[in-house]
C-alpha positions in Angstrom: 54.8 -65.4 124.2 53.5 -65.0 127.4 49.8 -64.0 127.8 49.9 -60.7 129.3 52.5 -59.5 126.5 50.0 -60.8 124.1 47.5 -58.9 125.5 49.5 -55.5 125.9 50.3 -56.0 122.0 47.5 -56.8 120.8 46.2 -53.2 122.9 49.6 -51.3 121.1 48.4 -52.9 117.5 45.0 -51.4 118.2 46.1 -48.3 119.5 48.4 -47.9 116.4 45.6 -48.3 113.7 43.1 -45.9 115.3 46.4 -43.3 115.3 46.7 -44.2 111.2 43.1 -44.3 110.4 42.5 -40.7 110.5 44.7 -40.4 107.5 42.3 -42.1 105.7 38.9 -40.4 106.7 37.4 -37.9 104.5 36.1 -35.6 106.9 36.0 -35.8 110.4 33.3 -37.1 113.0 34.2 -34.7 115.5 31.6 -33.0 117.6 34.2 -30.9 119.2 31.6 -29.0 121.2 30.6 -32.5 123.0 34.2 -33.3 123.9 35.3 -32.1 126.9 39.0 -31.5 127.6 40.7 -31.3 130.5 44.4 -30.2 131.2 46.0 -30.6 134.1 49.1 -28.5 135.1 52.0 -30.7 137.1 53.2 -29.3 140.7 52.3 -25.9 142.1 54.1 -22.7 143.5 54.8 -24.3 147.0 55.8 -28.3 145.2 57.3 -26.9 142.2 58.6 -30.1 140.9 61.9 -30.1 138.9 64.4 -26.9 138.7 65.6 -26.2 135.8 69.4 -25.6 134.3 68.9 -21.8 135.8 67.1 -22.5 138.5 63.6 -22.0 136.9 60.8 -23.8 138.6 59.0 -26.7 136.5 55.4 -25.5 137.7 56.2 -22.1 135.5 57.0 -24.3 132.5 53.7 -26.6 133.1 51.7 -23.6 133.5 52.8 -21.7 130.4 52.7 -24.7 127.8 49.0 -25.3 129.4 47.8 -22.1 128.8 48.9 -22.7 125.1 47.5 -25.7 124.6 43.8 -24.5 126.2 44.2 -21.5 124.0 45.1 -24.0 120.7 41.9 -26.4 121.7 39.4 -23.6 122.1 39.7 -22.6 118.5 39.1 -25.8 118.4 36.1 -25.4 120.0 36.8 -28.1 122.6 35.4 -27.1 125.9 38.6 -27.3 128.3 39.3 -27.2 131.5 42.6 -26.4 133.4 43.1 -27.8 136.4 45.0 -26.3 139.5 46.9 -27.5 142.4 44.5 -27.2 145.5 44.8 -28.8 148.9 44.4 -32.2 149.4 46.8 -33.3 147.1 46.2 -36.2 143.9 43.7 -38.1 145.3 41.5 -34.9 145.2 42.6 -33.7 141.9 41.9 -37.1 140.4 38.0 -36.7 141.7 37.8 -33.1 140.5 38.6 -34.5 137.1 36.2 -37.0 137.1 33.3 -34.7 138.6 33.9 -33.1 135.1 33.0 -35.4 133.2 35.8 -35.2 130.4 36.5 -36.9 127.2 40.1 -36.8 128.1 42.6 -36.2 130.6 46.1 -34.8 129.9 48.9 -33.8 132.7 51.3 -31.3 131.4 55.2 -31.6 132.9 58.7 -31.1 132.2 61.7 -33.5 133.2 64.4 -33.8 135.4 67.3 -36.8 135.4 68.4 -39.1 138.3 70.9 -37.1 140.9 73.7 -39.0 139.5 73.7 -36.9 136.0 73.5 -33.4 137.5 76.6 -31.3 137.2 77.2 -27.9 139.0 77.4 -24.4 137.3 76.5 -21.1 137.5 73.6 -19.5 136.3 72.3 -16.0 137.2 74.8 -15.3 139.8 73.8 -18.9 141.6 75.0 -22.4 141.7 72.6 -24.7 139.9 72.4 -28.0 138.5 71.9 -29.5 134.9 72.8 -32.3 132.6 73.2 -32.0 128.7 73.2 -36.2 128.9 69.4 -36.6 127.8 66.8 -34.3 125.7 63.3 -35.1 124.1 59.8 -35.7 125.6 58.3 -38.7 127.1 54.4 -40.1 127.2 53.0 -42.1 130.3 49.8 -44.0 131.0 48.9 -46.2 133.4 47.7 -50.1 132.9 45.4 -49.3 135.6 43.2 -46.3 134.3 39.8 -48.0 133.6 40.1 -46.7 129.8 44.2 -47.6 129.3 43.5 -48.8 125.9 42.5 -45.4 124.6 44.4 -43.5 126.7 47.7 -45.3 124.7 45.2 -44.2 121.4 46.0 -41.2 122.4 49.6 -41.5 123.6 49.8 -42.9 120.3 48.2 -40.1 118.6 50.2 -37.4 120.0 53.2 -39.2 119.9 52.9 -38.7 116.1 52.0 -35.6 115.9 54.9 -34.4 118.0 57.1 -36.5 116.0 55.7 -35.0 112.5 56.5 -31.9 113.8 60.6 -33.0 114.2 60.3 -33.2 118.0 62.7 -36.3 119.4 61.5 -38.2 122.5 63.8 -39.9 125.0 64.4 -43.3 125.9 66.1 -42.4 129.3 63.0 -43.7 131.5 63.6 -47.2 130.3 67.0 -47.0 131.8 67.8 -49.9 133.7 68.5 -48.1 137.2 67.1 -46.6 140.4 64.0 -44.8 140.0 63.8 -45.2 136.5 63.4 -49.0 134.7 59.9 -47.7 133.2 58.4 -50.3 130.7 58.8 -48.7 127.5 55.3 -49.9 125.9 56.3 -48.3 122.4 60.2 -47.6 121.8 59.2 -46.1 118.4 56.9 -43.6 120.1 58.7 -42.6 123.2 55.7 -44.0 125.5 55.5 -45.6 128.7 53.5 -46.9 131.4 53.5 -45.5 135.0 50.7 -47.7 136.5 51.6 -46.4 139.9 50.9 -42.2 139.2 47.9 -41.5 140.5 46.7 -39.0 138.4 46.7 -41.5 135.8 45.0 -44.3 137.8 42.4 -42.9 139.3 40.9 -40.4 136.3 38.1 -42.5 134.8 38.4 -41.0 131.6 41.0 -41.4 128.9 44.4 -40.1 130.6 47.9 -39.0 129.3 50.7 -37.6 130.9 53.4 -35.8 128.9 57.0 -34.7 129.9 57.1 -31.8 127.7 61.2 -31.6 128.1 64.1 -32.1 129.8 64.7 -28.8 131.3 68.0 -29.5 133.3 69.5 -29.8 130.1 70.3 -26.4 129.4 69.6 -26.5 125.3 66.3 -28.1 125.8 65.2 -25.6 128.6 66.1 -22.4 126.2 63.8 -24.2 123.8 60.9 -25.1 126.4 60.4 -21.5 127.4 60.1 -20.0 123.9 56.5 -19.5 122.1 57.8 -21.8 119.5 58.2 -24.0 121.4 55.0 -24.6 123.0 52.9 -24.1 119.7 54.2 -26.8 118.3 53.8 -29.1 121.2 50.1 -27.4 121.3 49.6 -28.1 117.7 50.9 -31.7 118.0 47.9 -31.9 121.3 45.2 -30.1 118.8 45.9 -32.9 116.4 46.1 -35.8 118.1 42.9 -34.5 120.1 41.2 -34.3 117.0 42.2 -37.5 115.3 41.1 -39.3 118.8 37.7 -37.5 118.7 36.8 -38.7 115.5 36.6 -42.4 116.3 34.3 -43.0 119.0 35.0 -46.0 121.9 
């Protein structure tokens, strides 16, 4: 086994028992108060990021499933903060993070697919694009975030949660093709690392970035937009934000 496999492993292995641990504690350690959140919504009104099946911008989806989750961690009583696009871009983002302070990062977005899965079709009177090919969410961190062993705690954490709660991920980022090839760092969890993302990179704190859906599929974007939806992907965050607060780094 090569020496940087061992090393990722052994981070996965670790990962993995703080995720079970919680199961085992009594009561939990959590000083929610003294555990800043912060959530970041993907894209803006002018970058929008993906369209969805009927020509639904992704920023309206990342905004929506954001205000969820900050409404799900302040009964909590997690003190959160959602963060905006502003000019200058990542870079600046990254540093308004850190000027927080927080205990955690995470990056809400919704997926697309590679141009050659899109089909044509009309939706609301216009032509559109979509793809019923691929469904489920996805989990990134980055090798490179000063903290990347507990931001895949985390990963780990929520990837649990969302899968207690009967939500399938996808596997389609560790397709071997153009724009994709992501290493898949846990195929039973659905999470992978994008050391590249700067969002990821540069926040010193703990970071995560979900893919809340595959919204050019047209199933999976009917189910994104409902209120359902969205409290049980803010449920699965409240838990896994809990379980990683209780054990301390």
């Amino acid at each position: 086994m090569e020496r940087n496999e061992y090393f990722y492993l052994k981070i996965l292995f670790r990962a993995v028992l703080l995720a079970v641990a919680h199961q085992s504690s009594p009561a939990s350690a959590c000083d929610a108060a003294s555990f800043p959140v912060v959530i970041d919504i993907g894209h803006s009104p002018s970058q929008p990021g993906a369209i969805s099946a009927t020509g639904r911008p992704e920023f309206e989806f990342n905004r929506d499933l954001a205000t969820t989750i900050e409404k799900q961690l302040l009964v909590g009583g997690y003190p959160v903060t959602v963060l905006q696009s502003e000019s200058g871009g990542l870079i600046s983002r990254a540093a308004r993070a850190n000027a927080i302070h927080p205990r955690l990062f995470l990056s809400i977005h919704h997926d697309s697919v590679q141009p050659q899965y899109l089909q044509f079709w009309t939706a609301n009177g216009r032509i559109e694009r979509y793809s019923d090919r691929f469904q489920g969410w996805s989990l990134f961190v980055s090798r490179d975030n000063v903290q990347f062993d507990r931001s895949l705690s985390f990963a780990t954490a929520l990837a649990n949660a969302l899968r207690t709660r009967g939500l399938p991920f996808s596997r389609h980022h560790a397709e071997p093709i153009s724009h994709e090839n992501k290493t898949l760092l846990d195929p039973d969890r659905g999470i992978y690392a994008y050391d590249g993302l700067v969002i990821l990179r540069r926040v010193r704190a703990p970071a995560a970035l979900i893919e809340a859906g595959v919204i050019v599929n047209r199933d999976e974007e009917r189910r994104a937009a409902t209120p359902e939806r969205r409290a049980l992907i803010a449920e699965s965050v409240a838990q896994a934000v809990l379980q990683f607060c209780d054990f301390p780094p």
